[in-house]
C-alpha positions in Angstrom: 0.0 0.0 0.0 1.4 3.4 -0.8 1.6 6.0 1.7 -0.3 9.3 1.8 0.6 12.0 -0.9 1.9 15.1 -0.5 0.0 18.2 -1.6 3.2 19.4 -4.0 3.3 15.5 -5.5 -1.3 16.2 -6.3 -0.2 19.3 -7.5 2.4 18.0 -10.2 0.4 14.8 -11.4 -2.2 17.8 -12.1 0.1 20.5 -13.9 1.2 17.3 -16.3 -2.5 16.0 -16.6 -2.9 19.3 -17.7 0.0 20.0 -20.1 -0.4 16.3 -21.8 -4.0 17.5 -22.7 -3.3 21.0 -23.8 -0.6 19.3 -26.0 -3.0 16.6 -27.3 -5.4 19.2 -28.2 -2.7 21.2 -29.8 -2.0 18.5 -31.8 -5.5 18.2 -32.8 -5.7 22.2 -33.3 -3.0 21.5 -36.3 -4.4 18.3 -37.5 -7.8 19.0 -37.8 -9.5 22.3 -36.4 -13.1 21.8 -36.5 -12.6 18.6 -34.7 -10.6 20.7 -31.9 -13.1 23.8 -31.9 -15.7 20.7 -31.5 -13.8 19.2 -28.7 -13.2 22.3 -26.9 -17.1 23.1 -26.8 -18.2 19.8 -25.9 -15.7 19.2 -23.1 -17.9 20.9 -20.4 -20.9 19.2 -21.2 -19.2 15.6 -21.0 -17.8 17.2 -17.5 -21.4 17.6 -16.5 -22.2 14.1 -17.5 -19.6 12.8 -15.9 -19.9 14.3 -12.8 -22.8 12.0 -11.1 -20.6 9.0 -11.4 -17.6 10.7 -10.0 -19.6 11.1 -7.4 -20.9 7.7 -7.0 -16.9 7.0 -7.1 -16.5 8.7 -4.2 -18.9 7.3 -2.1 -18.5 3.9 -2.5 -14.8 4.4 -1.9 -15.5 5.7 1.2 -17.9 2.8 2.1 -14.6 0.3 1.3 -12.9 2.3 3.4 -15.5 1.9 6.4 -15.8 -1.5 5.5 -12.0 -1.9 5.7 -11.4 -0.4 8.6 -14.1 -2.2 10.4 -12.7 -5.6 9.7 -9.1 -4.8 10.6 -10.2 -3.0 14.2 -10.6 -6.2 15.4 -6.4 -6.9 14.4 -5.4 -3.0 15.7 -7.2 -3.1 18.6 -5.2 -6.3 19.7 -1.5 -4.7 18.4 -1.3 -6.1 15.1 -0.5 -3.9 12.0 
């Protein structure tokens, strides 16, 4: 299991999320224009649609979590890892 990030580590996976799409869409811009002017005015609306199962995500991450940390409380609570 890896440990716990640091906010600076979050913040670089993000700048270079965000460069490798600018860069790809860059691309695109060259390539085929209409296709990136298309892209680049559907993008919020697929964010929109998106958002309700990002959500879900989150929440059923957090009830692993629970459920995680209610079957190894048994194992902490006695001194194991």
């Amino acid at each position: 299991m890896a440990g716990p990030r640091t906010m600076a580590a979050l913040f670089q996976e993000g700048s270079m999320s965000t460069l490798t799409g600018l860069i790809l869409w860059l691309v695109l811009a060259v390539l085929c224009w209409p296709l990136a002017l298309l892209a680049l005015v559907l993008w919020p609306l697929v964010w929109l649609l998106l958002l309700p199962f990002r959500l879900l995500g989150i929440a059923v991450d957090g009830v692993f979590g629970l459920l995680r940390a209610l079957v190894t409380l048994p194992a902490r609570v006695l001194g194991g890892r």
